[in-house]
Backbone as a printed PyTorch tensor [residue, N CA C, xyz], in Angstrom:
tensor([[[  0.1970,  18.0910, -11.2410],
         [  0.4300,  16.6690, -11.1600],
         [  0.7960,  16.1630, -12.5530]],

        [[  1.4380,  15.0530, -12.7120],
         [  2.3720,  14.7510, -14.1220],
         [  2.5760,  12.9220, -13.2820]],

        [[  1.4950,  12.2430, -14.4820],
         [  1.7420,  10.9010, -14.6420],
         [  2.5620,  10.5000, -15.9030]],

        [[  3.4870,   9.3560, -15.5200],
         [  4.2830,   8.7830, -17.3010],
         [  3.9190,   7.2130, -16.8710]],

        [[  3.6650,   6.5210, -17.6210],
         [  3.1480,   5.2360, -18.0340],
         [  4.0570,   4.7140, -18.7850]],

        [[  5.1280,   3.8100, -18.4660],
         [  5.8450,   2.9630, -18.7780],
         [  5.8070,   2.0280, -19.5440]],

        [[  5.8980,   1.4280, -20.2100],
         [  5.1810,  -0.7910, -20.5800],
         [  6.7000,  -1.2890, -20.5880]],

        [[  6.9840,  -1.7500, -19.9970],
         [  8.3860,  -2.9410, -20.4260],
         [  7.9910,  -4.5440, -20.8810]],

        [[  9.0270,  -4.9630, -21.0950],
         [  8.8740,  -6.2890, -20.9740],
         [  9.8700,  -7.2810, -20.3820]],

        [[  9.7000,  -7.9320, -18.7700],
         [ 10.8020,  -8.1430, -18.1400],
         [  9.9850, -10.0370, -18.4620]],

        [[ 10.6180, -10.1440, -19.0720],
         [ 10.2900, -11.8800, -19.1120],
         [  9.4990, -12.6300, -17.7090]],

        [[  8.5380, -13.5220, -18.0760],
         [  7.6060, -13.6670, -19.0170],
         [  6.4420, -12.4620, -19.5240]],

        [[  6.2550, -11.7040, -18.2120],
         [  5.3880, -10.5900, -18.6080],
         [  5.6060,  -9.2200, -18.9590]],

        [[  4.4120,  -8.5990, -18.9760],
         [  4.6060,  -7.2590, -19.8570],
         [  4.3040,  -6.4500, -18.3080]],

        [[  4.5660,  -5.3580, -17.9290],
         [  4.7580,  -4.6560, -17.2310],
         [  4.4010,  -3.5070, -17.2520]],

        [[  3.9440,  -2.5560, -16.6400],
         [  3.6360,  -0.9900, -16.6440],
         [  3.8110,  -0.0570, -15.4050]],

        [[  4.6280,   0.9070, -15.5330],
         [  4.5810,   1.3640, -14.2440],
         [  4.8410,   2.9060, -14.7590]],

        [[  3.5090,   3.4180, -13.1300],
         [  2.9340,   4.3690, -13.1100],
         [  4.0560,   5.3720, -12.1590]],

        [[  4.2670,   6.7180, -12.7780],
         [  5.7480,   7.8880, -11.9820],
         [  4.2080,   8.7230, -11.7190]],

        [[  3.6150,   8.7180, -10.9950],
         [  3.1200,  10.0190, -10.2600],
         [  4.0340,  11.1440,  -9.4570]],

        [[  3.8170,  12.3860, -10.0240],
         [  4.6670,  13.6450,  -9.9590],
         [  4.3030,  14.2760,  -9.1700]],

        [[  4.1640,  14.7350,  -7.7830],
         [  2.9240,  15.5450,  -7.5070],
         [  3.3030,  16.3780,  -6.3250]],

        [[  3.2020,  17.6740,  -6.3840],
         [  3.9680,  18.9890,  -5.7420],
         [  5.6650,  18.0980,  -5.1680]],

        [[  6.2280,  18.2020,  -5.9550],
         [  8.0040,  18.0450,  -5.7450],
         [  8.0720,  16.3930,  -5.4650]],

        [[  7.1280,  15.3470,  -5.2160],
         [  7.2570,  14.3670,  -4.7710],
         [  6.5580,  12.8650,  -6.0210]],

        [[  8.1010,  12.0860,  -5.9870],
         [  7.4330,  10.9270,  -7.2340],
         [  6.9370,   9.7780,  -6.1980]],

        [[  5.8450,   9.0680,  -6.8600],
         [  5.1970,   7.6940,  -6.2630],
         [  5.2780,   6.8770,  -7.2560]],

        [[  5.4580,   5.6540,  -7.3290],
         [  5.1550,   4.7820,  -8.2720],
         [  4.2210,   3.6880,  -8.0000]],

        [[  3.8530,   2.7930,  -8.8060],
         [  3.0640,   1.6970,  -9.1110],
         [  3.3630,   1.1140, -10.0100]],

        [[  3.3280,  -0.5130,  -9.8460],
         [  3.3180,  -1.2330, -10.8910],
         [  2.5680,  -2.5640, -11.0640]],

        [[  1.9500,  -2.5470, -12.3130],
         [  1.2230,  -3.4840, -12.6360],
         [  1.3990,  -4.6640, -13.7850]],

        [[  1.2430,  -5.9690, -13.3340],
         [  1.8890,  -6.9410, -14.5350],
         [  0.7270,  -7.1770, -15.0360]],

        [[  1.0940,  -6.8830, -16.6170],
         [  0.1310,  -7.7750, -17.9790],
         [  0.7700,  -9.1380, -18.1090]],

        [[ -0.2740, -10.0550, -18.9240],
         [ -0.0270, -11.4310, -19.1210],
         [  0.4310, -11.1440, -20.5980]],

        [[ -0.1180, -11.0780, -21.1240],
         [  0.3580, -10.5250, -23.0410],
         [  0.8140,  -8.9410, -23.0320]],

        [[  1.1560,  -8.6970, -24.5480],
         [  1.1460,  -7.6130, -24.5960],
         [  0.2710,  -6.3830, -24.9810]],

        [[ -0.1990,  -5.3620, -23.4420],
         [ -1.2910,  -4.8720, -23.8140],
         [ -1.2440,  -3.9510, -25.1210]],

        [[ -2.3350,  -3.7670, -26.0980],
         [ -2.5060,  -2.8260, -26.9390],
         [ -2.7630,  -1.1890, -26.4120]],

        [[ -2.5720,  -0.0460, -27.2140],
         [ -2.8250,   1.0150, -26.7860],
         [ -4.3610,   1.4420, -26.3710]],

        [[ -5.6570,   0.9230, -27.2690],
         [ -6.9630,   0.6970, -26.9340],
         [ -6.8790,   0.1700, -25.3740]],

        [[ -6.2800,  -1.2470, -25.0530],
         [ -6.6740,  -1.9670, -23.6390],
         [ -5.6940,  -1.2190, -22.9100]],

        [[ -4.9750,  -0.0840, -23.0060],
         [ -4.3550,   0.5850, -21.9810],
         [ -5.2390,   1.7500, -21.3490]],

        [[ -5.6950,   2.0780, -22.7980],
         [ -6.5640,   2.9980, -22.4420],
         [ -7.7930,   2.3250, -21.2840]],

        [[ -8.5400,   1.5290, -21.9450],
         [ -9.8250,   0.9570, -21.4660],
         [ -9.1240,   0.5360, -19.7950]],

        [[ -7.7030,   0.1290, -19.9040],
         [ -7.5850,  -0.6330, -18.2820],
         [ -7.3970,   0.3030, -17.6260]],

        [[ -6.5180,   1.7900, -18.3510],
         [ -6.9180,   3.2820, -17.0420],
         [ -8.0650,   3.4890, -16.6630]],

        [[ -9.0960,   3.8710, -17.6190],
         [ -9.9720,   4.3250, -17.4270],
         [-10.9570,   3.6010, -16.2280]],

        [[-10.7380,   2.2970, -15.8780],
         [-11.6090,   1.6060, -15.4660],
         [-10.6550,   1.0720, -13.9680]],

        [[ -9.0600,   1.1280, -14.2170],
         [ -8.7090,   0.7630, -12.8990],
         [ -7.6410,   1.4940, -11.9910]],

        [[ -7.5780,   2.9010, -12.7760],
         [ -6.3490,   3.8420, -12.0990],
         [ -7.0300,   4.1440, -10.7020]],

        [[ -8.1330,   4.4350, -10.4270],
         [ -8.6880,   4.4350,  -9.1600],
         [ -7.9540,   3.6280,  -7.9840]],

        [[ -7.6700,   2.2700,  -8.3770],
         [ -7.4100,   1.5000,  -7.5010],
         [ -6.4890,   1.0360,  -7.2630]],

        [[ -5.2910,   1.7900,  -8.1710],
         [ -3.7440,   1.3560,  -8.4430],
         [ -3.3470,   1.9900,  -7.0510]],

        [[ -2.2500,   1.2040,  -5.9770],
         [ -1.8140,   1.3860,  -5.1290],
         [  0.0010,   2.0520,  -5.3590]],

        [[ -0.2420,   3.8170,  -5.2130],
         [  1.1590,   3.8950,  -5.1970],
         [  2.4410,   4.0210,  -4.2710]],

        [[  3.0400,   3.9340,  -4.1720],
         [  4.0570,   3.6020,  -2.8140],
         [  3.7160,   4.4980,  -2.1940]],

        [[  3.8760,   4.2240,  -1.0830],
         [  3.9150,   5.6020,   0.4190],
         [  5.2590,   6.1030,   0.2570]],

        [[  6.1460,   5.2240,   0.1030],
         [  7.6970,   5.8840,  -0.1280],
         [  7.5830,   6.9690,  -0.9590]],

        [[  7.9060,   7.9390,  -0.9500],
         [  8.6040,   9.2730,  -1.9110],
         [  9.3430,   9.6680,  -2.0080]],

        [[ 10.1480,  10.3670,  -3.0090],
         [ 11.3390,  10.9300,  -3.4930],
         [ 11.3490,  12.3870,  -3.8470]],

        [[ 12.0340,  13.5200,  -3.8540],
         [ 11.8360,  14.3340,  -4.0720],
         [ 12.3220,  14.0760,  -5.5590]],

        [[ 11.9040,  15.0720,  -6.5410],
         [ 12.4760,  15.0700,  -7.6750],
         [ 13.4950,  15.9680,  -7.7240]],

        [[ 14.3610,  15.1290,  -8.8780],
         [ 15.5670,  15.9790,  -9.0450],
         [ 15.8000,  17.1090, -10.2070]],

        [[ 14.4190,  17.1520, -11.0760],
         [ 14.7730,  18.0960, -11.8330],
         [ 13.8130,  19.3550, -11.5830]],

        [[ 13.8450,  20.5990, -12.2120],
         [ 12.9230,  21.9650, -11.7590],
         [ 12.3870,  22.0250, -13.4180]],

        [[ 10.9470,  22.7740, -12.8880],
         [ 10.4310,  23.1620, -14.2860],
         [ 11.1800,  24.3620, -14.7350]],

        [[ 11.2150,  24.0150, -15.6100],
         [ 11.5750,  25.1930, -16.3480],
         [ 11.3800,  25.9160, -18.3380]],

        [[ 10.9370,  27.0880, -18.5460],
         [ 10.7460,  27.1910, -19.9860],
         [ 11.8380,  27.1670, -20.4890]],

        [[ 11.2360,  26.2430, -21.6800],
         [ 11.8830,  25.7760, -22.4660],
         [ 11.7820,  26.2640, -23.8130]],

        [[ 12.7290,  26.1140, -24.8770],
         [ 12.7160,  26.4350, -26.1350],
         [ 11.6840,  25.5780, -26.5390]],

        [[ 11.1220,  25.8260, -27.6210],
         [ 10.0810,  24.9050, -28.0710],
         [ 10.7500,  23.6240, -29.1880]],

        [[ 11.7870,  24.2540, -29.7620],
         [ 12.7700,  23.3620, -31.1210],
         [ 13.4160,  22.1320, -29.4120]],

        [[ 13.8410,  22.8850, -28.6140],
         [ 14.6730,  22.4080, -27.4540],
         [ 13.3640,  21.2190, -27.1890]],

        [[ 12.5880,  21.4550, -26.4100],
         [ 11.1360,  20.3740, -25.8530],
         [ 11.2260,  19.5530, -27.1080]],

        [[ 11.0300,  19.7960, -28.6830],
         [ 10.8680,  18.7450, -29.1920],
         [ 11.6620,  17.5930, -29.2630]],

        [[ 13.6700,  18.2980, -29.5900],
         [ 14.2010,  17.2840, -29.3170],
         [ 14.1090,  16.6590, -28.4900]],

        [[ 14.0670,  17.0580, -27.2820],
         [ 13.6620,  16.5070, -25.5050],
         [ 12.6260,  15.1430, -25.8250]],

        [[ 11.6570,  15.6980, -26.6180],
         [ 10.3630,  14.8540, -26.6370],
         [ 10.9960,  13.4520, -27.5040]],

        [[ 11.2680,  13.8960, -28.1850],
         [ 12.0100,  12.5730, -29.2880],
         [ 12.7330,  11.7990, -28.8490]],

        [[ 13.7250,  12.5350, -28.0650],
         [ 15.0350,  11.5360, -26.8540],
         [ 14.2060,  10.7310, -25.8950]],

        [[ 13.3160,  11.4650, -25.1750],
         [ 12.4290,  10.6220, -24.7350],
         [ 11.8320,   9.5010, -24.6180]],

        [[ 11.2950,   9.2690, -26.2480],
         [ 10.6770,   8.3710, -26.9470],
         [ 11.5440,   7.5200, -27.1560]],

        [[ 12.9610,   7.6220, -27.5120],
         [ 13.4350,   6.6510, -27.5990],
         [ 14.1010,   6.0610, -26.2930]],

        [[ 13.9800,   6.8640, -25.1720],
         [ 14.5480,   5.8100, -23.9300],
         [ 13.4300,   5.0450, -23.5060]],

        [[ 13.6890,   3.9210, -23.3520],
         [ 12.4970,   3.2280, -22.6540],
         [ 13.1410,   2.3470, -21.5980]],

        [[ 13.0950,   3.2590, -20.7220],
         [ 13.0680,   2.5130, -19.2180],
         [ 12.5810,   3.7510, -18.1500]],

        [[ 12.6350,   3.0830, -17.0820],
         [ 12.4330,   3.7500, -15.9540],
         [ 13.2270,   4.8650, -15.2800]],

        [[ 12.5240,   6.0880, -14.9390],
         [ 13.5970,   7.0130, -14.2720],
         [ 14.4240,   6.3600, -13.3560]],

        [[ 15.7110,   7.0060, -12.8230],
         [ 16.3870,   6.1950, -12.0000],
         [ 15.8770,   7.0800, -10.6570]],

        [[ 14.8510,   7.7850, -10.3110],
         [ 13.9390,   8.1660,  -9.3230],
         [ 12.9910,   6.9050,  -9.1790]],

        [[ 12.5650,   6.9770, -10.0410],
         [ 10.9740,   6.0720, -10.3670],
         [ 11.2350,   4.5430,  -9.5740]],

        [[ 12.7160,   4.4590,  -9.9360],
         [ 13.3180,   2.9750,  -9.7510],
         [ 13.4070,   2.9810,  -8.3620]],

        [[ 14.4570,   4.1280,  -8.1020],
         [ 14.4720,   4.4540,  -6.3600],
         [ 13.6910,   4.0310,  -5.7440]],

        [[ 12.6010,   4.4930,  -5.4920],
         [ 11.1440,   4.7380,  -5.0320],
         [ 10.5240,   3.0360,  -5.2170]],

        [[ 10.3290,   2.3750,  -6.3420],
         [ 10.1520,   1.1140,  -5.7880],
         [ 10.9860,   0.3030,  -5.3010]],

        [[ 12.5390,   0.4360,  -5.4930],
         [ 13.2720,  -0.8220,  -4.7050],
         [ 13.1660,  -0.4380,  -3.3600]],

        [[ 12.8500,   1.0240,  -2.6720],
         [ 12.2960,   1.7770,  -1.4220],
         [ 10.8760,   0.7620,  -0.6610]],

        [[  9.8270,   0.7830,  -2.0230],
         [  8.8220,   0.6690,  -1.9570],
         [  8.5100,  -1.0660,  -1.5820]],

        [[  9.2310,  -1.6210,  -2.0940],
         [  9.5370,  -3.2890,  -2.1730],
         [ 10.3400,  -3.8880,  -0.9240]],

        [[ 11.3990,  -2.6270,  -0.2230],
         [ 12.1710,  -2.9070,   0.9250],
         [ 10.8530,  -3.0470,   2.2480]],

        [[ 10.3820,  -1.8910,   2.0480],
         [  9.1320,  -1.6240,   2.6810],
         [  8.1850,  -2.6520,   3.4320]],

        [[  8.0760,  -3.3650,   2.1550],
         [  6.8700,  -4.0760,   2.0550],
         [  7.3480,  -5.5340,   3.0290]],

        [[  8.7330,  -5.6450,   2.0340],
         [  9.3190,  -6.8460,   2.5690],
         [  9.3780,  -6.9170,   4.2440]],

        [[ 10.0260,  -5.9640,   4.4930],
         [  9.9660,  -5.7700,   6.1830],
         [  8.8730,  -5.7380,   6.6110]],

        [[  7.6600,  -5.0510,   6.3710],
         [  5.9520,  -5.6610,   7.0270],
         [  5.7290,  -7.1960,   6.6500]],

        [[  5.9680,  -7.8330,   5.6040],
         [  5.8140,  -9.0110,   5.4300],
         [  6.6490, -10.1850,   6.1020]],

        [[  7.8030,  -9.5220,   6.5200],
         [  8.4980, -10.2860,   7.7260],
         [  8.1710,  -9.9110,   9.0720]],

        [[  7.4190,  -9.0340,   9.7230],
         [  6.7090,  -8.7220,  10.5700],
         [  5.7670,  -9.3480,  10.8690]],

        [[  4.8680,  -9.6390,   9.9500],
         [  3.5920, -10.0920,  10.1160],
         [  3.9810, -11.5110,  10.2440]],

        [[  4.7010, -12.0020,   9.4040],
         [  5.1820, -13.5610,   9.7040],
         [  5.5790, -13.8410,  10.6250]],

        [[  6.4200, -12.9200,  11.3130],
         [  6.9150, -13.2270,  12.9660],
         [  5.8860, -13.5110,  13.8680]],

        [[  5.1040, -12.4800,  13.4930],
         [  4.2580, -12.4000,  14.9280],
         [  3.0080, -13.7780,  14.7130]],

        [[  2.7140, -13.9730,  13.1260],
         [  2.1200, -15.3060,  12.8850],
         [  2.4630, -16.5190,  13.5990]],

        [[  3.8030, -16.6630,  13.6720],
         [  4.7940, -17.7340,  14.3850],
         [  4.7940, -17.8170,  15.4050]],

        [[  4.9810, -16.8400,  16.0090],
         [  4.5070, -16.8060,  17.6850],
         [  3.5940, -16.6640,  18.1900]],

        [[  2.3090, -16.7770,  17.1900],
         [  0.7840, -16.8550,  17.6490],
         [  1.0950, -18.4990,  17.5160]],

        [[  1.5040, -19.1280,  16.5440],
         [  1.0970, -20.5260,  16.3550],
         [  1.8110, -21.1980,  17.2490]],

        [[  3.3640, -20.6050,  17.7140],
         [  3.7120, -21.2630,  18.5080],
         [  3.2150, -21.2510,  20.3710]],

        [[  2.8780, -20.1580,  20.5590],
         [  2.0260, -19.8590,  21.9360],
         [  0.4070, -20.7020,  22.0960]],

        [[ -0.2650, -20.9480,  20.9560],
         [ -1.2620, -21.6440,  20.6830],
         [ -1.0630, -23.3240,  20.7280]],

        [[  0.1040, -23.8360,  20.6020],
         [  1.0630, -25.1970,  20.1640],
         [  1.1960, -25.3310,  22.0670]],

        [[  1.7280, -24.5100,  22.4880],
         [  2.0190, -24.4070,  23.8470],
         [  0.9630, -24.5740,  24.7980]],

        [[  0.2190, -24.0240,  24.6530],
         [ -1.1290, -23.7290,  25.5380],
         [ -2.0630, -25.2130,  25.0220]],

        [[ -2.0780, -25.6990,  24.1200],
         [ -2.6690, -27.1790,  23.8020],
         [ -1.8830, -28.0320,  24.7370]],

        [[ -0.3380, -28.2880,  24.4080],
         [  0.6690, -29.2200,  25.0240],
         [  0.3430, -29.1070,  26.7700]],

        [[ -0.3090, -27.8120,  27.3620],
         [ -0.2750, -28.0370,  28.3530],
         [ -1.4900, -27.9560,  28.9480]],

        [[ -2.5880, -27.8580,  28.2810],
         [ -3.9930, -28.2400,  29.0080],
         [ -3.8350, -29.6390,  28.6120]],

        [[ -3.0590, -30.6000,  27.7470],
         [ -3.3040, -31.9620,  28.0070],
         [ -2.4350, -32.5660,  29.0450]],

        [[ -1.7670, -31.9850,  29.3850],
         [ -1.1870, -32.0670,  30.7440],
         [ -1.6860, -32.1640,  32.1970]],

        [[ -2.5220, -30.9470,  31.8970],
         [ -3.2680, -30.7050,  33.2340],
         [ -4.4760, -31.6630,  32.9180]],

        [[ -4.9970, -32.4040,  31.9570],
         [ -6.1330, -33.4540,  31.8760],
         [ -5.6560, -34.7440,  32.1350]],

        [[ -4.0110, -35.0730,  31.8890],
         [ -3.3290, -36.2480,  32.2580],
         [ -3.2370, -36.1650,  33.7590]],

        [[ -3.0790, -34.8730,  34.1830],
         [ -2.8280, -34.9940,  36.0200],
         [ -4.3290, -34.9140,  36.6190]],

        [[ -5.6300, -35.0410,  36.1260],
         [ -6.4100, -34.8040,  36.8250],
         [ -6.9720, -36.4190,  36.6560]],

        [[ -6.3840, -37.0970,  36.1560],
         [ -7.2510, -38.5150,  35.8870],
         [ -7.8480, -38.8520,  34.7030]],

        [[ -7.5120, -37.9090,  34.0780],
         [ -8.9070, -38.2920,  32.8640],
         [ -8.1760, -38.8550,  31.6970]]])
């Protein structure tokens, strides 16, 4: 398993998102900071809330294979690295996946909200009906 921890900063907030790697398959998560967290409160906020970070059900297979590497090779690797800072374009996949997802249960659930309120709207309109035809 192979986590990478992100921080951006997409205006107004600071951002972090979690690439869980795990047998051929990426998940993500993401979580918004109000400021910008320090490396101490990144630490202290894993330690205390990775438990409960929700990562997409969506998955992706990954597109690259392990493989050994030169060690001079990994370092440059490591350095290029460091200087990209954004999101895999997997990682990204996987939440605009993950966000489509969601959106469609959240228009689901609203539907069927609507037609509880409106069947409930209905069933009032017509027991005062049946109390207007009985005399009362």
């Amino acid at each position: 398993m192979r986590i990478v921890l992100t921080v951006l900063f997409e205006a107004p907030f600071w951002i972090a998102i979690f690439e869980r790697e795990e047998l051929g398959k990426i998940s993500v998560a993401r979580v918004v900071f109000g400021s910008e967290p320090t490396s101490p409160e990144l630490l202290s906020w894993l330690l205390t809330h990775y438990s409960n970070l929700e990562f997409s059900q969506v998955s992706m297979a990954t597109l690259h294979q392990s493989r050994v590497v030169n060690p001079k090779r990994a370092t440059r690797e490591a350095k290029r690295s460091a200087l990209n800072t954004g999101v895999s374009s997997a990682a990204a996949d996987v939440m605009r996946l993950e966000l489509e997802r969601r959106k469609l249960e959240r228009r689901v659930v609203s539907k069927e909200e609507r037609e509880a309120e409106a069947e409930r709207q209905y069933q009032i309109h017509r027991a005062k009906a049946k109390a207007r035809h009985r005399g009362k």
